[in-house]
GUBATI-962865 format. One line per 8 residues: number of its first residue (from 0); for each residue x, y, z of N, C-alpha, C. Coordinates in steps of 0.02 Angstrom, whole numbers. Example, Ala and Ser with C-alpha at 12.3 -4.5 7.8 and 13.67 -1.06 7.14 Angstrom:
0	660/-284/390/615/-225/390/660/-165/390 ~ 642/-112/354/684/-53/357/645/2/394
! end
This chain:
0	5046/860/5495/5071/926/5517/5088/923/5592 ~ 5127/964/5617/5154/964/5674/5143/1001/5720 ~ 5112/973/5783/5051/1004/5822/5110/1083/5864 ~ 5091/1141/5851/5128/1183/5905/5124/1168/5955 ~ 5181/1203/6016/5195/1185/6057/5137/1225/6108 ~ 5113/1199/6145/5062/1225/6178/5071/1258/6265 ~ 5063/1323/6269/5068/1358/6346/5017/1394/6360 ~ 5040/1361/6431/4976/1392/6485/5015/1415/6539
8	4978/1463/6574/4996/1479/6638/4960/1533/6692 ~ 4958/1538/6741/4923/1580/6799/4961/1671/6788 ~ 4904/1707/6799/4938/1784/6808/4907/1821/6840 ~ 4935/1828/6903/4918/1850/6953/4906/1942/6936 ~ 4848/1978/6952/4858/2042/6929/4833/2076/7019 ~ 4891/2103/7025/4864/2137/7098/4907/2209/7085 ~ 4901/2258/7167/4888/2319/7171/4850/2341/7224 ~ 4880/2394/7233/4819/2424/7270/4738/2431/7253
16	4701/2441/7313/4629/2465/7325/4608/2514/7279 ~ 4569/2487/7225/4541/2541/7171/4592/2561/7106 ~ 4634/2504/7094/4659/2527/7042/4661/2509/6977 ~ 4624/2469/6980/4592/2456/6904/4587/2383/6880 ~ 4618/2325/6933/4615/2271/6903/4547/2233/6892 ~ 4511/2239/6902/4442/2208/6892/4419/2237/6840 ~ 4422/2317/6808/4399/2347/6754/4465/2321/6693 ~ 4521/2291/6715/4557/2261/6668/4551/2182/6643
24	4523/2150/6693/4503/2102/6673/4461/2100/6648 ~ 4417/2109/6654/4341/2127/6617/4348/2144/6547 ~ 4401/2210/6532/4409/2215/6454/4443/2193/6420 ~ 4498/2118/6450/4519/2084/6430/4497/2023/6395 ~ 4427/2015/6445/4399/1952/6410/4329/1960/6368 ~ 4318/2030/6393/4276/2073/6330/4213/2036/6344 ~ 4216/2032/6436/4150/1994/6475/4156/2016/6531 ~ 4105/2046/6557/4094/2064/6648/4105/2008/6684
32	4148/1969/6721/4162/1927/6755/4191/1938/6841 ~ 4182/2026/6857/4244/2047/6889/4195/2092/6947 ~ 4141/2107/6980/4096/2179/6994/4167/2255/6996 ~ 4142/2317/6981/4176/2365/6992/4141/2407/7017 ~ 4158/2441/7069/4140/2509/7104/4188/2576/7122 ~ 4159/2638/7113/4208/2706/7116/4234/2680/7172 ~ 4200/2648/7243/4223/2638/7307/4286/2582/7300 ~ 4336/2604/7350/4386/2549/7340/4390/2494/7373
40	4431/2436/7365/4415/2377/7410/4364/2326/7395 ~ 4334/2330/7341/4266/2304/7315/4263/2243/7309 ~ 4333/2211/7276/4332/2139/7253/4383/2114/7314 ~ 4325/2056/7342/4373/2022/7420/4388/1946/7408 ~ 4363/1917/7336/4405/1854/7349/4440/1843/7263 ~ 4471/1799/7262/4499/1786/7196/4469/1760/7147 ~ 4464/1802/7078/4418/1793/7025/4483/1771/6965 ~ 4458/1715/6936/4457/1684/6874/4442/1697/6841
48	4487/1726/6790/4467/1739/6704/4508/1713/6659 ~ 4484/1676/6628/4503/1621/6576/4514/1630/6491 ~ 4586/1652/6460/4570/1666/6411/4622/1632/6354 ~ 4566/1584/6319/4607/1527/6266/4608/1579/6214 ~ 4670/1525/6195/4673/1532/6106/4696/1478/6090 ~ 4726/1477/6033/4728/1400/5983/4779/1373/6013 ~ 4830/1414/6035/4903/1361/6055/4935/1401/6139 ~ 4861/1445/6176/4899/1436/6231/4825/1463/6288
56	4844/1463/6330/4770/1449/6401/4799/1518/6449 ~ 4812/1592/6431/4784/1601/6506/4755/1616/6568 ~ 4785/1609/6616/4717/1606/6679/4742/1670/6731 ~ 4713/1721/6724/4716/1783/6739/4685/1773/6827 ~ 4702/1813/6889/4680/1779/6929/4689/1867/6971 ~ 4622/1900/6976/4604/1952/7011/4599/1966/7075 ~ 4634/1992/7102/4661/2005/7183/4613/2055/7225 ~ 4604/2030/7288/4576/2111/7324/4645/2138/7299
64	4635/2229/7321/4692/2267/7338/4710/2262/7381 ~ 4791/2265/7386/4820/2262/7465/4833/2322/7502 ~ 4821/2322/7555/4847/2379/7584/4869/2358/7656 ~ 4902/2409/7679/4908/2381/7743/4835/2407/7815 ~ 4836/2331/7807/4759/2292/7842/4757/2327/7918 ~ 4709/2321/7935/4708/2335/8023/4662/2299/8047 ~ 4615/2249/8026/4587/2229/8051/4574/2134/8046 ~ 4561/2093/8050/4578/2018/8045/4529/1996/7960
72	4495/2035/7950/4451/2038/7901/4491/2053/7822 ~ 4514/2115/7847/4556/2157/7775/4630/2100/7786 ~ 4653/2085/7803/4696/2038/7840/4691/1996/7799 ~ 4644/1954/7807/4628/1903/7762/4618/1898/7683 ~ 4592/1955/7677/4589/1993/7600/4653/2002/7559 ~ 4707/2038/7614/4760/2041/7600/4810/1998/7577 ~ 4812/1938/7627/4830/1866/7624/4803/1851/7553 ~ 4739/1824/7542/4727/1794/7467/4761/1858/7429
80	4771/1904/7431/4838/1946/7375/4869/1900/7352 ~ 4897/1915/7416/4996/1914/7423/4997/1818/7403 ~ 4961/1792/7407/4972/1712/7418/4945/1708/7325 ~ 4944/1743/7279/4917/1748/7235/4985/1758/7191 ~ 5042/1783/7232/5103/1806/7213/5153/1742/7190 ~ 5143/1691/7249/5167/1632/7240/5152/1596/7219 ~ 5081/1606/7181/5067/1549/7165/5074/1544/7087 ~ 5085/1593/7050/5093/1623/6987/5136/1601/6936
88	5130/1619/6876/5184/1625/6841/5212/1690/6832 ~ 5162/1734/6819/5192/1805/6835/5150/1853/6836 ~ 5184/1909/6852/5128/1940/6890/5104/2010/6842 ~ 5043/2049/6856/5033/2109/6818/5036/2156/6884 ~ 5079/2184/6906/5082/2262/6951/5031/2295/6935 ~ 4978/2330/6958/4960/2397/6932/4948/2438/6972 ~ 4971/2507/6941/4976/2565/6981/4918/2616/6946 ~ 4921/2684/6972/4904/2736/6967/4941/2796/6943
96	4936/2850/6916/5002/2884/6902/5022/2932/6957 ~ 4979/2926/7012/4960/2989/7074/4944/2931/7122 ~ 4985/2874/7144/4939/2811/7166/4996/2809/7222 ~ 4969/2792/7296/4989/2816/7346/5053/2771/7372 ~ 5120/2802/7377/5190/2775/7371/5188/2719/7411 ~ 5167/2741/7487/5172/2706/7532/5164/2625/7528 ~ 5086/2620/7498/5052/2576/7487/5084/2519/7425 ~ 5132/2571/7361/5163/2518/7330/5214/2497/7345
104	5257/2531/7390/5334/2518/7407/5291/2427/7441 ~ 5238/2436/7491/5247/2379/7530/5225/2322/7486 ~ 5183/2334/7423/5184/2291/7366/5240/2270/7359 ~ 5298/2316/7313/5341/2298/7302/5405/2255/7358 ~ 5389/2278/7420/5423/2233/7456/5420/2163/7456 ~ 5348/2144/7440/5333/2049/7406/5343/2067/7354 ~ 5338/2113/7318/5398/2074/7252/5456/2047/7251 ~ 5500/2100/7277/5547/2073/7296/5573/2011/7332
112	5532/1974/7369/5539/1917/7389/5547/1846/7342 ~ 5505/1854/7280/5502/1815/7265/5512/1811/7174 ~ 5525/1750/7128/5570/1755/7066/5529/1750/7014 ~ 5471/1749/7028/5423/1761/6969/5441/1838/6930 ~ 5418/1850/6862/5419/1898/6815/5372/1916/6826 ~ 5405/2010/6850/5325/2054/6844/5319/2108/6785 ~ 5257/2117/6768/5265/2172/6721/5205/2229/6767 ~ 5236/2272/6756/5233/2340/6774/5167/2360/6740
120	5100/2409/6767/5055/2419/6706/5039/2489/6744 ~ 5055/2551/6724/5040/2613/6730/4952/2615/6689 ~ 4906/2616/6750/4836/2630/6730/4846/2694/6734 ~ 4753/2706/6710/4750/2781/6694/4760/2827/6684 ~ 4800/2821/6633/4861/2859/6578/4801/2919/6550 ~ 4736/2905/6528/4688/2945/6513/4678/3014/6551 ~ 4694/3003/6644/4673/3054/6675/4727/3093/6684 ~ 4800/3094/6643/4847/3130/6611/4846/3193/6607
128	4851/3257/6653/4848/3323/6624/4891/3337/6576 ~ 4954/3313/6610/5010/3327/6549/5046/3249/6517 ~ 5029/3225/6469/5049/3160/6414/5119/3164/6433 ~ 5160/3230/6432/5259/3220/6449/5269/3192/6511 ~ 5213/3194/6575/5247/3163/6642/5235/3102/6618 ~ 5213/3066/6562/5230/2975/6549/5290/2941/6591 ~ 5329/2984/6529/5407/2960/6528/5451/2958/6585 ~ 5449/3010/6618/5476/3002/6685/5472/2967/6722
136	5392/2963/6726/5347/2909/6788/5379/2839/6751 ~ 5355/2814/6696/5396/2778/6686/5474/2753/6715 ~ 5512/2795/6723/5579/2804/6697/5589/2788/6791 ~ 5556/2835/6825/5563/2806/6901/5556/2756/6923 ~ 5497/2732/6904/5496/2651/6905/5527/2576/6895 ~ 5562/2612/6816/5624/2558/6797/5676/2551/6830 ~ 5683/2616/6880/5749/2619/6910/5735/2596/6989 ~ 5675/2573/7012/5650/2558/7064/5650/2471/7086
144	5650/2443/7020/5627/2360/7016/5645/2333/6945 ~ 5651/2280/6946/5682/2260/6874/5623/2225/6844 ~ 5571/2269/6795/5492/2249/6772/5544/2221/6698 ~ 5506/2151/6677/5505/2134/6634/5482/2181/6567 ~ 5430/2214/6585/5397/2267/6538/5375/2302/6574 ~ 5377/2398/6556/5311/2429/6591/5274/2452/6541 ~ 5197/2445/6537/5160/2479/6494/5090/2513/6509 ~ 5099/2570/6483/5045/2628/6506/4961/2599/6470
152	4916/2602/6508/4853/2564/6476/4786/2624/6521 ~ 4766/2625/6491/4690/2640/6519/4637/2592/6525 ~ 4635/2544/6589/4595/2485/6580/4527/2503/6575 ~ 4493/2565/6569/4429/2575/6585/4399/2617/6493 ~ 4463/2619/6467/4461/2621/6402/4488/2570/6351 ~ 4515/2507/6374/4540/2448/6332/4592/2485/6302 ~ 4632/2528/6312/4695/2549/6286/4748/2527/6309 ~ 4789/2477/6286/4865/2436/6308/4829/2364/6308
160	4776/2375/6315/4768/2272/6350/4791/2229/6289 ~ 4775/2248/6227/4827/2211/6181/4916/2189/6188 ~ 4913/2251/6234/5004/2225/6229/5024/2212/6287 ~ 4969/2198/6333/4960/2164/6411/4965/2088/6389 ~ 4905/2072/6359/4927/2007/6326/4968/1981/6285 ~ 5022/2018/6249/5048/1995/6203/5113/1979/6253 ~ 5131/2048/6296/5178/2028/6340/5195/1974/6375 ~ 5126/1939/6424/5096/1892/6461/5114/1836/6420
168	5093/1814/6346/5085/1777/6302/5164/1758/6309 ~ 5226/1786/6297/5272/1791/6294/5322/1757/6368 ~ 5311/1762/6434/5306/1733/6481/5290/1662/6512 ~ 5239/1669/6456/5187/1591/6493/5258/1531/6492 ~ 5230/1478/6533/5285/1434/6508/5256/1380/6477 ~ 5286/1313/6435/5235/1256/6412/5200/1211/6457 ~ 5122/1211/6449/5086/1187/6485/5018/1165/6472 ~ 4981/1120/6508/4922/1104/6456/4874/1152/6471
176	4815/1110/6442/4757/1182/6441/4720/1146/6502 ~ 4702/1189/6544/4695/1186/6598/4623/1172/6622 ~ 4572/1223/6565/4512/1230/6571/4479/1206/6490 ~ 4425/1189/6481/4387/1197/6422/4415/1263/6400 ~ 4386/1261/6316/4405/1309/6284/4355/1355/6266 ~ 4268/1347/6313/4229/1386/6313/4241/1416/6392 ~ 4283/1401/6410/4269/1413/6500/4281/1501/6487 ~ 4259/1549/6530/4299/1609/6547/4311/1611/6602
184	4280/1587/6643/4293/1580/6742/4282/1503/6768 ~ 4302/1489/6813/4292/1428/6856/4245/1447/6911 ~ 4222/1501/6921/4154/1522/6960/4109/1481/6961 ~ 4052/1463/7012/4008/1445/7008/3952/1509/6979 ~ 3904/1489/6947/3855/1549/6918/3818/1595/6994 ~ 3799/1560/7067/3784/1568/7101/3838/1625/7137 ~ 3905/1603/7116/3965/1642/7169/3948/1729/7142 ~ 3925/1726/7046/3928/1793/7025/3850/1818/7031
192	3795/1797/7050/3746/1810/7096/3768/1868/7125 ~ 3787/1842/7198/3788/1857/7228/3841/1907/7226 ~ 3887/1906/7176/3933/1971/7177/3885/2032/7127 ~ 3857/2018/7098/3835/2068/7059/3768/2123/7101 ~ 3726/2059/7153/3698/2096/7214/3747/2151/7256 ~ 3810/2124/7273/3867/2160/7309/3871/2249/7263 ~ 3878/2199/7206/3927/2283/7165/3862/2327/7190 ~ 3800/2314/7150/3752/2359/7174/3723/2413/7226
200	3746/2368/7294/3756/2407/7357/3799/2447/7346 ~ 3866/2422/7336/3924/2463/7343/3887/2556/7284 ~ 3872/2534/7243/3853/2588/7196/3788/2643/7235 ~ 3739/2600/7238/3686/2632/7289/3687/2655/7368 ~ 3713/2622/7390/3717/2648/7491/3796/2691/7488 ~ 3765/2724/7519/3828/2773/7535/3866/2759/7598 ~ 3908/2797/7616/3974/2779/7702/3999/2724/7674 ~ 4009/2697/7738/4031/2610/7746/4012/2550/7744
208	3950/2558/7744/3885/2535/7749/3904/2442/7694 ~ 3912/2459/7636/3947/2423/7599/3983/2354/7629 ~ 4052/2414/7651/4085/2358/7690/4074/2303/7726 ~ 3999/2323/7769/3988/2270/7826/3929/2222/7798 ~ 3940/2229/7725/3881/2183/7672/3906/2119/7656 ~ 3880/2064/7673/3899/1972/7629/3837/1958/7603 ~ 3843/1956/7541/3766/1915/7512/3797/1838/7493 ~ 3757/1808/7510/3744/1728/7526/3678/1711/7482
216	3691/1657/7408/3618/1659/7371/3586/1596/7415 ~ 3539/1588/7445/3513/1552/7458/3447/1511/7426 ~ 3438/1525/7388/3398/1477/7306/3446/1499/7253 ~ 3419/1443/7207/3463/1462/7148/3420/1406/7114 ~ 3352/1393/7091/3300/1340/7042/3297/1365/6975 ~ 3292/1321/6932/3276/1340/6870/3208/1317/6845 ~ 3161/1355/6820/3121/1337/6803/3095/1323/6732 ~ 3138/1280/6690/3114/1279/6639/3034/1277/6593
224	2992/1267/6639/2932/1290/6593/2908/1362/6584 ~ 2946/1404/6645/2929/1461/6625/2990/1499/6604 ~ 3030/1440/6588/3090/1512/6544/3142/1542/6629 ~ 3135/1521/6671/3153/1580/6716/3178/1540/6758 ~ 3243/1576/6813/3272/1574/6865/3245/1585/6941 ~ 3238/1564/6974/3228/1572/7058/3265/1597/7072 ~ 3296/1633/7104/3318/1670/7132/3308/1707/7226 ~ 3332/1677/7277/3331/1725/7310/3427/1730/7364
232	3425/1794/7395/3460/1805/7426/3479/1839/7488 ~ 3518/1822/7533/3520/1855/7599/3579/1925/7603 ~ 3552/1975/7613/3606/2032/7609/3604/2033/7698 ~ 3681/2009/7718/3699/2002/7809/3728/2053/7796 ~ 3707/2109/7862/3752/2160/7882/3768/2156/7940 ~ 3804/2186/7967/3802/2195/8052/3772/2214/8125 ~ 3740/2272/8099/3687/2285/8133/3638/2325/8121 ~ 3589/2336/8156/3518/2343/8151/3519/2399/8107
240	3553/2453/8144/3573/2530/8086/3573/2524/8009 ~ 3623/2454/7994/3635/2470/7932/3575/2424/7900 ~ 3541/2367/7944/3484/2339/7894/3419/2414/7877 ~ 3427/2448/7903/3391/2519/7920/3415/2534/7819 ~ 3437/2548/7844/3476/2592/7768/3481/2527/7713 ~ 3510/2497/7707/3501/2423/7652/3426/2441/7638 ~ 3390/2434/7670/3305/2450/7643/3284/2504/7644 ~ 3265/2554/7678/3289/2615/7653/3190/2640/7671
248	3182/2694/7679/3095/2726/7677/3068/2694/7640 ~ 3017/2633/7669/2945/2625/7613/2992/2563/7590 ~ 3041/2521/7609/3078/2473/7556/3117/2491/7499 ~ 3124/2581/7491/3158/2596/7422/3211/2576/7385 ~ 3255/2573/7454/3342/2575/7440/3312/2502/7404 ~ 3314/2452/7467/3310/2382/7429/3281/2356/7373 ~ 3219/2388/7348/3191/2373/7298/3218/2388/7230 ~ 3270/2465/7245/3310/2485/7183/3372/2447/7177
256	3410/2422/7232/3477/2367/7230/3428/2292/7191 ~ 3381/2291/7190/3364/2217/7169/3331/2248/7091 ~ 3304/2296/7081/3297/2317/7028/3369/2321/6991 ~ 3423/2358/6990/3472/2354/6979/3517/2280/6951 ~ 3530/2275/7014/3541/2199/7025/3520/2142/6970 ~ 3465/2144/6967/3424/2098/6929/3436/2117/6831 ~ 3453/2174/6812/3460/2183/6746/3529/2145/6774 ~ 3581/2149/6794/3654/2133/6784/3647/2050/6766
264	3600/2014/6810/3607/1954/6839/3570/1919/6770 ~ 3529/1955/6750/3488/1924/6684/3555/1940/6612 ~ 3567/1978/6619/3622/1989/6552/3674/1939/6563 ~ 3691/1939/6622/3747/1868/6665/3729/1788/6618 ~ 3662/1769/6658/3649/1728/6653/3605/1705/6587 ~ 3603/1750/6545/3566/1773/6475/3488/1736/6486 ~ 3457/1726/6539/3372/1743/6533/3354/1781/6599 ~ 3302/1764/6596/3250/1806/6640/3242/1776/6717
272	3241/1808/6757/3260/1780/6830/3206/1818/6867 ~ 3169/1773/6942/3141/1832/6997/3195/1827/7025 ~ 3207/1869/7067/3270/1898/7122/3210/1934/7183 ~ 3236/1893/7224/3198/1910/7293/3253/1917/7355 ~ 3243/1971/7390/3292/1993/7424/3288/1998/7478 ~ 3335/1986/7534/3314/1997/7601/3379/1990/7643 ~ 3349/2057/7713/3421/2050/7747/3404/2052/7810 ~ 3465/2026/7813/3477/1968/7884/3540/2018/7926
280	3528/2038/7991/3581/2040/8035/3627/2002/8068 ~ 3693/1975/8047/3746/1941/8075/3775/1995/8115 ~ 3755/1985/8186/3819/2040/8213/3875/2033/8214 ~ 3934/2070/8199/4000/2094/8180/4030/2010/8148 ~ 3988/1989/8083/4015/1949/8055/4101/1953/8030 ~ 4126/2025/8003/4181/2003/8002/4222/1994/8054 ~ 4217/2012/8118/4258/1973/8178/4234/1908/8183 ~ 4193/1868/8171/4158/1787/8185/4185/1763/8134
288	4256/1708/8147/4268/1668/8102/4240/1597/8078 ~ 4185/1580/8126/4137/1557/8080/4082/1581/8039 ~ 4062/1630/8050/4013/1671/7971/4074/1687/7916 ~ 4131/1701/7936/4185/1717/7885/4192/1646/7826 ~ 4206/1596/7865/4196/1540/7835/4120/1520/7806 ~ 4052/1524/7824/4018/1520/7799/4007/1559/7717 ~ 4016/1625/7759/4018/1664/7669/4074/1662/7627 ~ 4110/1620/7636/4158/1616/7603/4225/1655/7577
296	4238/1683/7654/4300/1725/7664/4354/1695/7696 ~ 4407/1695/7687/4472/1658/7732/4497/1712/7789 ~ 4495/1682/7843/4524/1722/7895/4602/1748/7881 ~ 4605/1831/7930/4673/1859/7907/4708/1802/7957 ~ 4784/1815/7971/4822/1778/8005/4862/1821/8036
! end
């Protein structure tokens, strides 16, 4: 019998700050691989999601949101976007239906630069007062950019991601398989550690506080006679104020982010883990482009 022809390829899914690509990846591969928070800006480096089938590989590749940056930090965030654009086979747009013009026109201005196929993905079609402004919104869009497809999805309800992939599927070009066919990410288990500590903050501390957070795992042992993981980690903030609040009266805050934390990281890693936590003041790590490089951020340019 005669082996099908086999494709693979990269798909870049970017957008603005908070618009759903990490809750789309996630229900694409029908695996938390991605952290999500109401707060925007959440996911700062590029995540791998890996999804085989019998005759094609692909490799979905999750963007910060871009916006326009002001500082050498968001800069850099921005950069791994946009450099996510070129590197592709094609890309997934996603918007908002109320999602702020400004911010996509300058998306769309790197689209325009470059000859990759994008498809268009109108999220949160759910928070819809009226189902008839679809069509229009739609209809503005087509007349804005030449989308291979646009399609309306609710990524936080798995509504469209079927025909996200089927679209995508349709695109790929012939290529081998890139990864194992158990892989879902090329992550290290340690990299989602430490992101799943991240989401937590972001969910629990309130302001900005967030922002000026890098967790760095610094153990990572396994202990097979007792079934269990080592675990510990450094939550660096900036300054003294915010290690104030990270821990919170009596140790609370911190003890509930590692309480938290620790169910995600055990369902992650499917056993039982200690998680021991502790934070460290880096002053104004994101201006120091060597802590940037240590935690594993690329400087803006």
């Amino acid at each position: 019998m005669e082996n099908k022809e086999f494709k693979s390829g990269y798909i870049a899914i970017v957008g603005a700050p908070n618009a759903g690509k990490s809750t789309l990846l996630n229900q694409i591969l029908e695996q938390k691989i991605s952290i999500t928070a109401p707060k925007p800006q959440t996911t700062r480096n590029r995540i791998t999601g890996i999804l085989s089938g019998a005759d094609s590989q692909i490799i979905f590749v999750d963007t910060p949101g871009i916006c326009r940056a002001r500082d050498e930090f968001n800069r850099g965030l921005v950069e791994t976007a946009l450099s996510s654009l070129r590197e592709s086979d094609a890309v997934l747009f996603m918007i908002e239906p109320d999602s702020d013009r400004s911010i996509n026109e300058f998306i769309l201005e790197n689209l325009r630069g470059i000859s990759t196929p994008v498809i268009l993905l109108i999220n949160k079609i759910d928070t819809l007062a009226n189902k008839e402004m679809l069509l229009p919104l739609m209809e503005s869009w087509r007349n804005r950019f030449e989308f291979r497809a646009i399609i309306p999805i609710s990524a936080i309800q798995g509504d469209g991601t079927a025909d996200v992939i089927s679209e995508v599927a349709r695109l790929l070009p012939e290529g081998p398989r890139y990864y194992p066919e158990d892989y879902v990410t090329d992550q290290p288990e340690r990299f989602f550690v430490a992101e799943l500590v991240r989401e937590q903050i972001f969910r629990l501390v309130s302001q900005e506080i967030p922002y000026a957070v890098a967790v760095v795992v610094e153990k990572f042992t396994e202990v097979p006679e007792k079934s269990l993981i080592e675990i510990e980690a450094a939550i660096n903030v900036e300054r003294d104020s915010q290690k104030g609040i990270i821990i919170g009266k009596g140790g609370r805050m911190l003890k509930e982010i590692g309480k938290q934390a620790r169910l995600e990281i055990e369902t992650f890693l499917g056993c039982h883990i200690y998680l021991g936590l502790f934070v460290r003041v880096q002053k104004n790590w994101r201006k120091d482009p060597r802590a940037l490089r240590e935690f594993g951020y690329r400087e803006g340019r």
